[in-house]
C-alpha positions as a printed Julia matrix, in Angstrom:
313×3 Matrix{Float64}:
  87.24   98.22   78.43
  85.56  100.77   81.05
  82.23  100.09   82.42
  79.36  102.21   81.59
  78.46  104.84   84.31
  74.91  104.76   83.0
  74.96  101.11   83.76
  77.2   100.44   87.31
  77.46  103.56   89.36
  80.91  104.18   91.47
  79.29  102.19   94.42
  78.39   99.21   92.63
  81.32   98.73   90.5
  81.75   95.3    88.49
  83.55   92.82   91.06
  85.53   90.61   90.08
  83.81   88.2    91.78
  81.32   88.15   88.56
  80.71   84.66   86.89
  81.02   84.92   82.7
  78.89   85.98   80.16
  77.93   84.19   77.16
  79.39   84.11   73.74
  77.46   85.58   70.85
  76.72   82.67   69.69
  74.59   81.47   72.66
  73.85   85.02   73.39
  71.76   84.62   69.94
  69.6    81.71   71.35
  68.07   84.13   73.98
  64.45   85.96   73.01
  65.02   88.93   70.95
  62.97   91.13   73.44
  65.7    90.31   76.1
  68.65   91.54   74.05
  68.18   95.69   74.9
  70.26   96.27   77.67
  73.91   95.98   77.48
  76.16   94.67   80.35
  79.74   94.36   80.9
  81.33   92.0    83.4
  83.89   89.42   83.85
  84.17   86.43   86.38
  86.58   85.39   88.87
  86.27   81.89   88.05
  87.44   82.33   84.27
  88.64   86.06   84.41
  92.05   84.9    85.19
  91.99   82.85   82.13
  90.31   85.31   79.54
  91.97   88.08   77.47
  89.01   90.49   77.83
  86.17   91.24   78.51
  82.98   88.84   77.36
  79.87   91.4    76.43
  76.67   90.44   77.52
  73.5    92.05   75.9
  70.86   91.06   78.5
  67.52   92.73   79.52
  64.54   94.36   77.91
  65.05   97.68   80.34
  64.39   96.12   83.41
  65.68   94.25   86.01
  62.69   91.99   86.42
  63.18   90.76   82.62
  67.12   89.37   84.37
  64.97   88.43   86.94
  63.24   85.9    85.12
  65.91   84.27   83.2
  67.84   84.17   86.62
  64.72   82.01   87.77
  65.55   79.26   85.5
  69.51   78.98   86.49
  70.15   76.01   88.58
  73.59   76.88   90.45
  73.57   74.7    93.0
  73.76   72.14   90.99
  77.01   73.09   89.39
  78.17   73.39   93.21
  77.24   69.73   94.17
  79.32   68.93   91.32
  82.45   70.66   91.82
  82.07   69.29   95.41
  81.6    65.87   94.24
  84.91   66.25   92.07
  87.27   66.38   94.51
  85.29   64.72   96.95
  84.33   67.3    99.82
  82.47   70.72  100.12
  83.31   74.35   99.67
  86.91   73.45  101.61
  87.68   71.18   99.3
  87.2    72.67   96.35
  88.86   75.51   97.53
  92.21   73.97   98.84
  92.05   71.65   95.42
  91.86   74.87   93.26
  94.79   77.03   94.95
  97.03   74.0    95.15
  96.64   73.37   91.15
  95.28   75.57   88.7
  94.49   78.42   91.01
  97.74   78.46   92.25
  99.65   79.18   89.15
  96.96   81.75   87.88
  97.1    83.67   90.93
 100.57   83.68   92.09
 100.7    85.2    88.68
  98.2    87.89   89.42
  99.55   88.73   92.9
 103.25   88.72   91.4
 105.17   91.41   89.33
 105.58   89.03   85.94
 104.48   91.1    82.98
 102.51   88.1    81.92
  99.16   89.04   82.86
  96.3    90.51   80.52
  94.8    93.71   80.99
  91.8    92.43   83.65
  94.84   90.55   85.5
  96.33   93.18   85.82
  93.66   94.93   87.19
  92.82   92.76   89.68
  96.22   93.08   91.18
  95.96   96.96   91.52
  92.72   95.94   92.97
  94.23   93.6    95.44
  97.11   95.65   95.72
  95.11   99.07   96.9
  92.87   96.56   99.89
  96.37   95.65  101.05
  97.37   98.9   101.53
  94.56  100.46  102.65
  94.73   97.64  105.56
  98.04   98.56  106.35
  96.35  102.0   107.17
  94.05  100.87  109.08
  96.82   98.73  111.28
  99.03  101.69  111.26
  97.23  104.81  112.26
  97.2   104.15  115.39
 100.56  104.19  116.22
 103.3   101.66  115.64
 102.82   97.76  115.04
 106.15   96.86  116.32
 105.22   93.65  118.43
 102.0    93.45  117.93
 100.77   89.97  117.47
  98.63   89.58  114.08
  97.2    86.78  112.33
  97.05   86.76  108.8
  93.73   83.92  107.76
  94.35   83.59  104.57
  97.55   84.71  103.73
  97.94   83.64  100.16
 101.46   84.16   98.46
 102.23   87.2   101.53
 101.18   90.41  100.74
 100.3    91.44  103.81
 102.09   89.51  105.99
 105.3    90.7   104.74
 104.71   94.5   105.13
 103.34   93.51  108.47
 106.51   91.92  109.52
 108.43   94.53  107.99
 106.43   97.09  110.63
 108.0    95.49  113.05
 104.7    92.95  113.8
 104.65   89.44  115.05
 102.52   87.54  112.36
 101.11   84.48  112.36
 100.07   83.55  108.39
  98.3    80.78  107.45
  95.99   79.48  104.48
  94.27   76.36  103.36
  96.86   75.96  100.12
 100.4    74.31  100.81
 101.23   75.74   97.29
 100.37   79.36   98.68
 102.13   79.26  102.09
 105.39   77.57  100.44
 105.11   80.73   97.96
 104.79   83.05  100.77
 107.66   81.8   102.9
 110.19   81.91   99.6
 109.29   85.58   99.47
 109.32   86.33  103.03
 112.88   85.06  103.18
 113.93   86.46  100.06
 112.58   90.62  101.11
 113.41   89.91  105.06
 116.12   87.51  105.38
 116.25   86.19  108.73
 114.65   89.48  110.16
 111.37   88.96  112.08
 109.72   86.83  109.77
 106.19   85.44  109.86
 105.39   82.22  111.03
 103.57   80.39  107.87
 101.41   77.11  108.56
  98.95   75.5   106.41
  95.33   75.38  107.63
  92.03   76.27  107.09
  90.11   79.44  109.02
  87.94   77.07  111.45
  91.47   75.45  112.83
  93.14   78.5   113.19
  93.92   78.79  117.28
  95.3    81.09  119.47
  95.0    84.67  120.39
  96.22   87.88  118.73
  95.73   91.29  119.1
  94.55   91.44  115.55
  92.94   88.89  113.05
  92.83   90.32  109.28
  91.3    87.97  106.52
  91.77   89.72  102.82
  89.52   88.64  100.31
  88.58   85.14  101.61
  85.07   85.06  102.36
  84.25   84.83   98.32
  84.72   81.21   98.42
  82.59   80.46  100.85
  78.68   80.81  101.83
  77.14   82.87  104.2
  76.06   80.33  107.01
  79.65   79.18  106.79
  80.88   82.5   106.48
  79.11   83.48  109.67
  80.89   80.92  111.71
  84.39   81.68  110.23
  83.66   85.36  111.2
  82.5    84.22  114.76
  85.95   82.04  114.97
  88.07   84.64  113.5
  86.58   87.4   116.37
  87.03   84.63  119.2
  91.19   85.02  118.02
  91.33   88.21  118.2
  91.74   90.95  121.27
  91.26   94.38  119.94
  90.54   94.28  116.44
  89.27   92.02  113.21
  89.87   93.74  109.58
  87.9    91.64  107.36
  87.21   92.35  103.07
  84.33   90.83  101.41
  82.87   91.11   97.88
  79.31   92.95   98.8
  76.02   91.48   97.91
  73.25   93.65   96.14
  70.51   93.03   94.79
  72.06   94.25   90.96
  75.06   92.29   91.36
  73.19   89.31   92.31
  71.33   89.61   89.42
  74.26   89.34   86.82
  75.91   86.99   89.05
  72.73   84.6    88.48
  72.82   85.43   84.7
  76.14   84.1    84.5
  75.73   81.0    85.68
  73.53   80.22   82.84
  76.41   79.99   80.78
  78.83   78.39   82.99
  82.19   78.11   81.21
  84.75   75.21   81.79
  86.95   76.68   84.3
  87.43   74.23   87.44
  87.66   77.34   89.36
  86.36   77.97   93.06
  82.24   79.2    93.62
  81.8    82.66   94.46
  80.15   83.83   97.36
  78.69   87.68   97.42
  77.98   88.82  101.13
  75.64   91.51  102.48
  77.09   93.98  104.99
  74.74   93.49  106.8
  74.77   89.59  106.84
  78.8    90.61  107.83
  77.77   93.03  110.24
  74.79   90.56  112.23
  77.67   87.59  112.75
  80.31   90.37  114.36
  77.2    91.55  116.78
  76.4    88.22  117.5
  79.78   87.8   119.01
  79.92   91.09  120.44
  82.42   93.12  118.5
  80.51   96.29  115.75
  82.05   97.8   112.86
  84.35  100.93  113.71
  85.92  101.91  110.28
  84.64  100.59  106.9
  86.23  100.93  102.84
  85.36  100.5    99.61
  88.09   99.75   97.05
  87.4    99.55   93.55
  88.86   99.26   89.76
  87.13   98.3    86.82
  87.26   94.59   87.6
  88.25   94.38   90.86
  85.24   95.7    93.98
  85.7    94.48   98.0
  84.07   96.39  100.94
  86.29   96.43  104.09
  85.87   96.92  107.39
  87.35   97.19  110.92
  85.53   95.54  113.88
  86.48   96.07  117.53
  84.92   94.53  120.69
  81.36   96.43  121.96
């Protein structure tokens, strides 16, 4: 199902960082006067659980009439409790989803298996396209052969392993055991014993050392932006010459139906998802003292993550 262009222009695609829509049913309980504008969107808490696309008729021809009904959403709350499931904050609920559930939905998406519906399968293209428009970045400057990278966040190696097979000393890591152990079976498997990463499980803040790049795909979505700001600051203190970071962008629009999904929260025990401004991004790499040099936008229908290349001032 394609997204209306009179509804989400090319530069604010859906993301798949959207939360779910409600069902007709509840749809139905909603004000009549609120039911003229339709919406399409999907969430990356359930959308690697659904079979298409839930179809949200929202609105009353104006933003402010989402507005409202955002007003009386209460998603913190649904945050505290997640946290309080599994005993810890964001971290937590992060390394508890991509070492269970999350892990087996995801290694899934990011694999080749034909058993993925037609949003999975979009997502991976999605995924697929940052990956290699990274690898661009990393490469067009000439070759990577011993160049020291670290890979925050590596989940099940999709850019590690084209990085090692440039010829690139990597360093991967990520906060799910499940993911790295995933990563290093495929590592061996497409490099043998040839230059292969070094895989560790942790979490961005304990990540150490120095490389002459840091690249962190699609990671900041779990997380808020005052943490967010000090993973960015970390990440930059690793790095030398360059930090490629992707992030799902915040507008004002997107916030919108992000809000209006969480007031039909479904029952996944998937992670929260965090939208970031680039300009929130760009303020914690200044603060630091590294700017933006190169930036990309990658989208499919489900699938919508602004990257960028940072260097030192």
């Amino acid at each position: 199902m394609t997204i209306s262009p009179s509804l989400l222009s090319s530069s604010s695609s859906v993301s798949h960082f959207l939360p779910r829509f409600p069902n007709s049913t509840r749809l139905n309980a909603l004000p009549s006067r609120t039911r003229a504008l339709t919406v399409l969107a999907t969430s990356v808490t359930d959308l690697t659980s659904v079979d298409s696309t839930t179809i949200a008729v929202l609105g009353g021809g104006s933003v402010a009439a989402l507005a409202t009904i955002v007003s009386l959403t209460d998603p913190e709350r649904r945050r505290k409790l997640q946290a309080e499931e599994v005993g810890g904050g964001d971290k937590e609920v992060v390394r508890e989803y991509f070492n269970s559930t999350g892990f087996e939905r995801w290694r899934k998406i990011y694999g080749e298996t034909d058993e993925v519906n037609r949003v999975q399968k979009d997502i991976r293209i999605g995924h697929a396209k940052t990956v290699e428009k990274t690898m661009l970045m990393l490469t067009e400057e000439g070759s990577l052969a011993g160049v020291t990278v670290c890979d925050a966040g590596c989940g099940t190696g999709l850019l590690s392993i084209p990085l090692a097979k440039e010829g690139a000393i990597v360093s991967a890591s990520d906060i799910s055991a499940a993911m790295v152990a995933e990563a290093e079976m495929k590592a061996k498997q497409q490099l043998g014993s040839e230059n292969l990463p070094r895989f560790e499980v942790n979490d961005l803040e304990s990540l150490s050392g120095k490389y002459n790049t840091v690249v962190c795909l699609d990671v900041l979505i779990h997380y808020p932006q005052n943490k967010a700001d000090g993973m960015i600051s970390h990440l930059a203190s690793l790095a030398e010459k360059r930090v490629i970071l992707s992030f799902a962008p915040k507008t004002f629009y997107y916030d919108i139906l992000k809000r209006i999904g969480e007031l039909f929260p479904g029952p996944s025990k998937a992670t929260r998802a965090y939208l970031h401004s680039e300009a929130d991004v760009e303020n914690a790499l200044r603060k630091v003292g590294w700017r933006i040099s190169k930036r990309g936008l990658i989208t499919t229908q489900f699938y919508f993550s602004r990257l960028i290349e940072a260097v030192p001032m």
